[in-house]
N, C-alpha and C positions, 0 to 999 in steps of 0.2 A: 504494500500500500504506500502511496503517496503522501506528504505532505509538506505544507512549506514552513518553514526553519529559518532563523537566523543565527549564519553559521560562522564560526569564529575560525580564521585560518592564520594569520601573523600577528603578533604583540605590537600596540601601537597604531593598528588601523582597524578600520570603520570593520563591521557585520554586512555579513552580505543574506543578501533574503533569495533561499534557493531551496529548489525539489531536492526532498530525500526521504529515505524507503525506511518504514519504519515494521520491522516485525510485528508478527502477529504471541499474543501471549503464550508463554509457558506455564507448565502450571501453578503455580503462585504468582502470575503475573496480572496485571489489573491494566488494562488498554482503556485509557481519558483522553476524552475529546474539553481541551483548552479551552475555557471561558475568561480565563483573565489570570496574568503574572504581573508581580511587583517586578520595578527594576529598582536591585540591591545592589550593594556599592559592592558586594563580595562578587558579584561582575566582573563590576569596573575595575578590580583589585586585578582580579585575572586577565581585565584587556590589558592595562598597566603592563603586564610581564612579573606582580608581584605574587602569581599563584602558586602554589604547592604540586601544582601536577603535571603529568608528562606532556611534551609538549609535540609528540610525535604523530598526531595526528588531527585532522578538524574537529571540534567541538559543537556542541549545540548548547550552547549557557542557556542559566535563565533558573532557580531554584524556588521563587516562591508563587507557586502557581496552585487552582482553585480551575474545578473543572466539574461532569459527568461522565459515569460510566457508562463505557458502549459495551464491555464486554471481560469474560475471568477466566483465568485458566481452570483448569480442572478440580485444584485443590483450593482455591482459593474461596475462606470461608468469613472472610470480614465484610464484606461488598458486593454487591450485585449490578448487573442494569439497570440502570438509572437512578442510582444514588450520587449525593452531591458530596464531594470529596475535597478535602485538600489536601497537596504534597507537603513531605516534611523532610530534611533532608535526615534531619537525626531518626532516618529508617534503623530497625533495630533486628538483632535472630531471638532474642527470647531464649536463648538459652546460656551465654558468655557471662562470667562471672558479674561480671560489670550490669547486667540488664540485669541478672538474679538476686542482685544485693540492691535494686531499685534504680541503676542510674542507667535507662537506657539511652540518654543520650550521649554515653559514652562506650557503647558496645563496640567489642573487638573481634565478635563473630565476623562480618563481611561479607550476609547471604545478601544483601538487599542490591548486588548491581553482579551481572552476568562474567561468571570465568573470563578470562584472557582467551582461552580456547575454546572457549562459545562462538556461537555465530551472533552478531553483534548486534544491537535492539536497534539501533540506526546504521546507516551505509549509503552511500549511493555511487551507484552504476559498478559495486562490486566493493567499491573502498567503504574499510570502515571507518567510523566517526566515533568518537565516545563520547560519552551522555555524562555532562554536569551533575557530581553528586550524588548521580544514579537519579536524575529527574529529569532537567532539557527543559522548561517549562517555556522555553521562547520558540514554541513550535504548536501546531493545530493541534496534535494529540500528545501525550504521556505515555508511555512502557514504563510502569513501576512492578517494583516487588509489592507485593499489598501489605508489607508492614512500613514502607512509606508513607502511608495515608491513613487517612480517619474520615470517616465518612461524620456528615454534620447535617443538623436543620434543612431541607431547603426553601426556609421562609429567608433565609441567611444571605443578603446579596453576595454572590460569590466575586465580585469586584474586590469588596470590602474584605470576606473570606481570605484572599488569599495573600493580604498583610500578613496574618496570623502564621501562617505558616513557613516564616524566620521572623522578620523585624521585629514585629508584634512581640512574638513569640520569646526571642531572646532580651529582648528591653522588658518586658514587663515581667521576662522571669528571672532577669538579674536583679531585680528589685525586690522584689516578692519572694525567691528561692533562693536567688545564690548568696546574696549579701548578708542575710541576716539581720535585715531593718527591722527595724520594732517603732510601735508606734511614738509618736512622739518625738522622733530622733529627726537630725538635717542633716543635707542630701545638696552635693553641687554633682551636675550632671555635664560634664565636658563634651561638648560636640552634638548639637542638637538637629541632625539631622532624622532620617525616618527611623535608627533603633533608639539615639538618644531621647527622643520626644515618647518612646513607648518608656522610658526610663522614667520619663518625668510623669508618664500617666503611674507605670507602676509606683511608684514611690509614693502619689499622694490617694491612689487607692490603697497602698500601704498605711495611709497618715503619716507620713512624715508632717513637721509643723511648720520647715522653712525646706525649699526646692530651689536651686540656683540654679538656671542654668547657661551655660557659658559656652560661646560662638565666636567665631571671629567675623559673622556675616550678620552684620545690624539687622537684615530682612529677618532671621530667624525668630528676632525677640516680640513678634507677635503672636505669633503662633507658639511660642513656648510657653508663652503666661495664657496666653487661650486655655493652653492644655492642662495646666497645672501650677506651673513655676510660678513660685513668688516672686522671685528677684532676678532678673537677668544681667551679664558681665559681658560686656563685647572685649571681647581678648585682642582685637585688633587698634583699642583705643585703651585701654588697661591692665597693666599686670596682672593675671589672672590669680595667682595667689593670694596677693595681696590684698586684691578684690574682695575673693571669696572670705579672707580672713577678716577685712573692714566688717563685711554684713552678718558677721556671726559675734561683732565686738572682740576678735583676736581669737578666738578659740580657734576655728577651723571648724568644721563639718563629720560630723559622726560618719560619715560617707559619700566619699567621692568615684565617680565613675567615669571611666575612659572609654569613651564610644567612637571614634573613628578609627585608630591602628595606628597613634605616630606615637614614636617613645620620647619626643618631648612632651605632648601632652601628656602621656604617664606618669612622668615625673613632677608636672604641676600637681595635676591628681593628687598622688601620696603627699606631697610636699601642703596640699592643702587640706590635710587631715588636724583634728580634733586626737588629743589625748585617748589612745585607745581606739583610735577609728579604722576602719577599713575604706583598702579601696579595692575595687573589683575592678579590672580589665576585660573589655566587654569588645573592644573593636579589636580588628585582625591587623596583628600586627606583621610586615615584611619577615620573612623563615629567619635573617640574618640580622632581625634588630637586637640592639642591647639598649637596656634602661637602665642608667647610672643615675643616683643622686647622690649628695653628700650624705653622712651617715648624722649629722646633727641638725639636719633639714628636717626631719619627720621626728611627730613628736612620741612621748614614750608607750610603746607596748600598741604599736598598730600593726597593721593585717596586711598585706598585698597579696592577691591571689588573681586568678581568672578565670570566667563564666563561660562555659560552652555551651553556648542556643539554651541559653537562662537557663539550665539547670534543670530542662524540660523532662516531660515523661508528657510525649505531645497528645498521644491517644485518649485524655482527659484531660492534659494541660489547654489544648485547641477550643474543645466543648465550652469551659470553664471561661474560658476569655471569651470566645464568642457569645457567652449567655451574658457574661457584664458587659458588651456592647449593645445587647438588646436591653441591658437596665438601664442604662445610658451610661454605667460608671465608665467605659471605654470610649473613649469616641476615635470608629476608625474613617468615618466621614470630612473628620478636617485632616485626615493623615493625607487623603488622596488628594493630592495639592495638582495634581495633570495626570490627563487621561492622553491615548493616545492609541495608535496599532501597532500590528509589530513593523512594519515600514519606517516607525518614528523610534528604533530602541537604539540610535549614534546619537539621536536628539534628545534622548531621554539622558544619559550619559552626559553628555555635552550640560545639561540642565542641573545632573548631579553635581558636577564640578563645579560650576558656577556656584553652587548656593539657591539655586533657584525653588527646590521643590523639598519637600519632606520626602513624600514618594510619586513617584510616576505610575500609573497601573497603564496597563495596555492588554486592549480587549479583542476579542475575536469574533464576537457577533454583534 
């Protein structure tokens, strides 16, 4: 079968929009027809040349994607025809120590994306392609593992849906899961784009009592206190620590969060902690970065750690956000800041970089 793809072939240049042949399911396999993907900056990281994966053949990016099933393989007992699905990339086996002791989004089984010596879920006119993540979401249909997905509501705009399944997903559950905020506590959130601003929702559905959050892109600081922030710090007009440490009377913040991937913001981060505070590392950082700060910069008996896709266990963590969107405690409605198709994902990209958007979603019907 056909479909059309935006297909990633050299570091540094645009997506091309082209035909490619996408297997039919095996059996745990769950065949989705695309209703709508986020474009996430973990993309952009990979157009960049800053990804972690081999680069030896074309790609089909694209991971937070929100669709309908057409069809399952044999064994596959989570889903059917015509339920409304989101991908998650923290696909899991259900059986690796790591998923058995509760944290499957750190599983080191490795069923949810096809052998090397398989015949490959995309290819075309012979060559194959590999699939983002084991998902591809910047294409008309999906070939997942069915423990990639969780099927959801379909009163649930799947526009909306398919934030949740990363940005959403990792921002509101490095606030909520991985951090360990408690109510009452304050919170600067570094880099308010689409995970940091789910950062700033988690945190004040957490109750935190002060949210800062801090951009170097003025446009940001509307939408951050829309969403929750009490205080905003534009880093490109003020020392961000310093900032964060004026609006707290010197103390520093019981919890600071690093949400783009640069390790000088990291270091502001920790550097902007509260006695005994934590900072979570939430954005992906380059394979080769190092975060140094001085050891008398951070004050005594704090945390430095980092958050992989918030700490998720998504097959209820998705449910769970998507029901506090319909209380209204979420709002993924002002998240979708431009819409677009896939034709528009160099412009979507181009729009990340700028500062322009929290998220771009880009639809197919």
């Amino acid at each position: 079968m056909e479909i059309e793809a935006a297909v990633f072939r050299k570091v540094l240049e645009p997506l091309s929009i082209e035909r490619v042949e996408i297997d039919a399911p095996s059996e745990r396999e769950v065949l989705v027809r695309t209703v709508a993907t986020g474009v996430c900056h973990s993309d952009l990281h990979f157009v960049d040349g800053l990804g972690r994966f081999p680069l030896d053949r074309p790609y089909v990016l694209g991971h937070e994607g929100a669709g309908v099933v057409e069809a399952v393989g044999s064994a596959v007992t989570s889903v059917k025809a015509g339920d409304h699905v989101v991908a998650c990339l923290s696909g899991f086996c259900g059986n690796c120590e790591e998923c058995l002791s509760g944290h499957p989004n750190l599983c080191t089984g490795g069923i949810v994306t096809r052998p090397e010596s398989a015949k490959p879920r995309l290819s075309q006119k012979g060559e194959p392609f590999r699939q983002f993540i084991g998902i591809s979401s910047y294409a008309e249909k999906m070939l997942l593992h069915e423990n990639s997905l969780v099927r959801i509501d379909p009163e649930i705009p799947l526009d909306r849906a398919a934030l949740v399944g990363c940005g959403v997903l990792t921002g509101v559950g490095a606030a909520l899961r991985s951090s360990g905020l408690k109510p009452g506590e304050t919170v600067a959130v570094f880099g308010c784009g689409g995970v940091g601003l789910s950062i700033v929702q988690g945190a004040r559905i957490g109750g935190a009592r002060a949210i800062i959050g801090v951009d170097k892109f003025e446009s940001k600081r509307e939408m951050a206190l829309r969403l929750g922030a009490t205080h905003f710090v534009n880093s490109s007009e003020e020392e961000p620590v310093k900032a964060v440490r004026a609006l707290t009377g010197g103390k520093g913040v019981d919890h600071a969060f690093e949400a783009i991937g640069d390790a000088k913001v990291c270091r502001q981060a920790i550097e902007s902690l509260a006695i005994r505070g934590t900072a979570t590392i939430v954005g992906v950082l380059p394979p080769d970065a190092t975060i140094e700060f001085p050891w008398m910069a951070i004050r005594p008996e704090c945390r430095v750690h980092d958050a992989r896709m918030g700490g998720n266990r998504f097959r209820t963590d998705i449910p769970l956000y998507l029901d506090f969107y319909r209380q209204g405690r979420l709002d993924l409605d002002a998240m979708v800041t431009k819409r677009g198709r896939l034709s528009d994902i160099n412009e979507a990209f181009r729009a990340m970089k700028a500062g322009e958007v929290a998220r771009t979603v880009l639809t197919f019907e």
